[in-house]
C-alpha positions in Angstrom: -51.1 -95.5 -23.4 -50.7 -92.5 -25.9 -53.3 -90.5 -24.2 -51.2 -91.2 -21.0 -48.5 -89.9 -22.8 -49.9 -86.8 -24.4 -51.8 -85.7 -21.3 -48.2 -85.9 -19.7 -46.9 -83.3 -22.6 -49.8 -81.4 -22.1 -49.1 -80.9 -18.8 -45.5 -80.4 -18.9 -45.8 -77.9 -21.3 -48.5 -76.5 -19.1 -45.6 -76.5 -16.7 -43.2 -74.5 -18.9 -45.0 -72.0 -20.0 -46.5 -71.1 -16.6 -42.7 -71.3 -14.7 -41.7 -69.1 -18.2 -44.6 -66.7 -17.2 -43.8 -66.7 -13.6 -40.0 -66.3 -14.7 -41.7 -63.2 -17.4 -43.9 -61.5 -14.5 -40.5 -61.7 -11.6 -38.2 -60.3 -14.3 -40.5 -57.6 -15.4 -41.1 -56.8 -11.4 -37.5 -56.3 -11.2 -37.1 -54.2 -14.0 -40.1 -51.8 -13.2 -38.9 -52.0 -9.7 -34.6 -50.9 -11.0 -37.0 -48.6 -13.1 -38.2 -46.5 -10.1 -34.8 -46.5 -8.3 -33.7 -45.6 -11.2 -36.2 -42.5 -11.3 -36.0 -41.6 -7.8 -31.7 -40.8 -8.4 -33.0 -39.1 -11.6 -35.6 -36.8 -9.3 -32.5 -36.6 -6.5 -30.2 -35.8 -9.2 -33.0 -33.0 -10.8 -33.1 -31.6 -6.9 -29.3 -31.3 -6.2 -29.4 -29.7 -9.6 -31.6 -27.4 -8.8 -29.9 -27.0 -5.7 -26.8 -26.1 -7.4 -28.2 -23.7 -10.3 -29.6 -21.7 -7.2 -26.1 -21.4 -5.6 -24.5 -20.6 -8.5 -27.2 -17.7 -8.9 -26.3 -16.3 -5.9 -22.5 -16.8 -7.0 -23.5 -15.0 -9.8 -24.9 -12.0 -8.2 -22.3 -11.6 -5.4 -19.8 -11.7 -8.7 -21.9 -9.2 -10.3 -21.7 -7.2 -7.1 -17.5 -7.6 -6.9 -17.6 -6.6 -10.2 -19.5 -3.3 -9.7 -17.6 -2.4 -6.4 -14.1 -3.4 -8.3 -15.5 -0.5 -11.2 -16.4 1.8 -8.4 -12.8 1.4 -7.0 -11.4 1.7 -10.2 -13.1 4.9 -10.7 -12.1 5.9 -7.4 -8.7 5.3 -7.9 -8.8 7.3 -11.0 -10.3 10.2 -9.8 -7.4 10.1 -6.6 -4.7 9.9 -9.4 -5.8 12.8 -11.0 -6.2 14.8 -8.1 -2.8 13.8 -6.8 -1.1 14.8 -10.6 -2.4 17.8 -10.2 -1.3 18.5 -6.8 2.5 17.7 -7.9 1.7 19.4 -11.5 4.3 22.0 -11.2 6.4 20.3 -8.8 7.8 17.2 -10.6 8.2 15.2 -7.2 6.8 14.4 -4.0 8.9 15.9 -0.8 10.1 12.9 1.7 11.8 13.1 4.8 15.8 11.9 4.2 17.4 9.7 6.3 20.5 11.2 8.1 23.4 9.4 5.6 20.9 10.9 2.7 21.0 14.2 4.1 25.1 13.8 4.6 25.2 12.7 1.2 23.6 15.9 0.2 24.8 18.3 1.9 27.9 16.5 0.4 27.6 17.2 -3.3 25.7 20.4 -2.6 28.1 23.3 -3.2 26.3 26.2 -1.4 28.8 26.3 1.6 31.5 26.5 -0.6 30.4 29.9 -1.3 31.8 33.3 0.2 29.7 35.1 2.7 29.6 38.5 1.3 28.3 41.1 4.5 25.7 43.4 2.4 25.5 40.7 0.1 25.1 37.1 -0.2 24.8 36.2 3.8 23.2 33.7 6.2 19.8 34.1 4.6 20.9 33.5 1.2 22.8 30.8 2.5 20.0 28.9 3.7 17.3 30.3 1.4 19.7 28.1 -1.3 20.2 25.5 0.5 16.4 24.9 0.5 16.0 25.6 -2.5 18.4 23.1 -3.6 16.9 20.1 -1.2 13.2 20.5 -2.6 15.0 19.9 -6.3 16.1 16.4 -4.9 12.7 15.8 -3.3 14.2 16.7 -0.3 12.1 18.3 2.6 13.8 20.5 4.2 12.8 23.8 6.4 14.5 27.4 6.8 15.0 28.2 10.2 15.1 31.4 11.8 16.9 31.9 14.9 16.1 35.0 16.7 18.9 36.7 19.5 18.6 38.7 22.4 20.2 41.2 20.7 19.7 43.3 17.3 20.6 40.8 15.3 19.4 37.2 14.1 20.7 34.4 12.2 19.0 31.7 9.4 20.0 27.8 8.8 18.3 25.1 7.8 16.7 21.8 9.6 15.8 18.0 8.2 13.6 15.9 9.5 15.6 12.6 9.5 14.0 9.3 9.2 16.5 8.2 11.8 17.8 10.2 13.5 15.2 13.2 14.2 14.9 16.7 13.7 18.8 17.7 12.9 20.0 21.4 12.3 22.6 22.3 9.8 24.8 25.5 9.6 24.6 25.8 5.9 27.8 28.3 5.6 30.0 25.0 6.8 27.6 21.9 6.8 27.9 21.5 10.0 25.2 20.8 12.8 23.7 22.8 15.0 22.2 22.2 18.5 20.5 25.6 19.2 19.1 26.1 22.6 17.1 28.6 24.3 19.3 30.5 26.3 22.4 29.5 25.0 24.6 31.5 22.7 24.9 30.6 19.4 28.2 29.4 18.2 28.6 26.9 21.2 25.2 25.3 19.7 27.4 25.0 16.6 29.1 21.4 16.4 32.4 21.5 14.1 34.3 18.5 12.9 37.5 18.0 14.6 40.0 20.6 14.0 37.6 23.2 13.2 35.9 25.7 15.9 33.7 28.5 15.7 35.3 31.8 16.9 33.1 33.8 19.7 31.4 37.1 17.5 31.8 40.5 18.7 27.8 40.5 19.4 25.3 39.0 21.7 24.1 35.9 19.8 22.3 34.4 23.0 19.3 32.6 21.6 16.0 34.0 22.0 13.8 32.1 19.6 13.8 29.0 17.2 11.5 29.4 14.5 11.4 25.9 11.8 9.6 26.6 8.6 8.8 24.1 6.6 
């Protein structure tokens, strides 16, 4: 009866041990086999790093590149400055074309038509001569015109280029525009401001020629 009974313990322990090693050799397939998973995201992980330390290379050079091109610009830009300071060295501004209420406004505060016309003296030439002179102080591009007649004589005003309003003549003795035609004589080209006029001269004034210089 005891040997019944310790075969029986034999056996069960025979039992335990070989369900604890099958239990041992499952667990430890299961492990080695999360171990290779495991190592196979490690390797995709290595490859998508790889991946990405190759694009940021490129990144890298294409930054380098922006980086040289942003210097070259930079030196470009330089050099244009300092060719454009000394283009305006002297000068102290940059001429622009005035729009017609800018060109109004200056002739408004400029005082060269309240000045006497003195024959032999300070005439149409001066006149306009000033007048230009005066406008390219402002910035102000304006051109002396010369208006050539049929007969002996000539006459000189001055022209803007308005932004809005085109190429506009001026009398510069009155501030007053001008719409001088081939053909046509003179002072009815001349447009005064109600309740002024311009008196016919005692010469032909017929226009001949139109010359704008800027």
């Amino acid at each position: 009866m005891m040997e019944t009974n310790y075969n029986r313990k034999f056996w069960l322990a025979i039992v335990i041990l070989a369900i604890v090693a099958i239990t041992s050799i499952v667990a430890t397939a299961w492990v080695l086999n999360e171990l290779n998973r495991a190592q196979n995201s490690l390797l995709l992980v290595d490859d998508e790093l790889e991946v990405i330390q190759a694009e940021l290379a490129t990144v890298e050079i294409a930054l380098n590149g922006s980086k040289e091109l942003v210097e070259s610009l930079e030196d470009e830009l330089s050099s244009l400055q300092v060719n454009y300071a000394r283009l305006t060295t002297g000068y102290g501004y940059v001429l622009r074309d005035p729009s017609y209420q800018e060109m109004m406004d200056f002739l408004k505060q400029d005082e060269i038509s309240e000045r006497e016309y003195v024959k032999d003296g300070y005439i149409c030439v001066d006149f306009a001569a000033d007048v230009k002179a005066n406008a390219l102080e402002e910035g102000i591009r304006c051109a002396y015109v010369v208006i050539e007649y049929l007969g002996l004589t000539g006459h000189a005003i001055v022209a803007f280029d308005t932004t809005d309003r085109g190429l506009v003549y001026i009398e510069p003795q009155f501030d007053w525009e001008v719409e001088p035609a081939i053909g046509r004589r003179y002072y009815e080209c001349v447009i005064p401001p109600p309740g002024h006029y311009m008196t016919e001269p005692d010469y032909d004034d017929t226009i001949a020629r139109v010359i704008d210089i800027w």
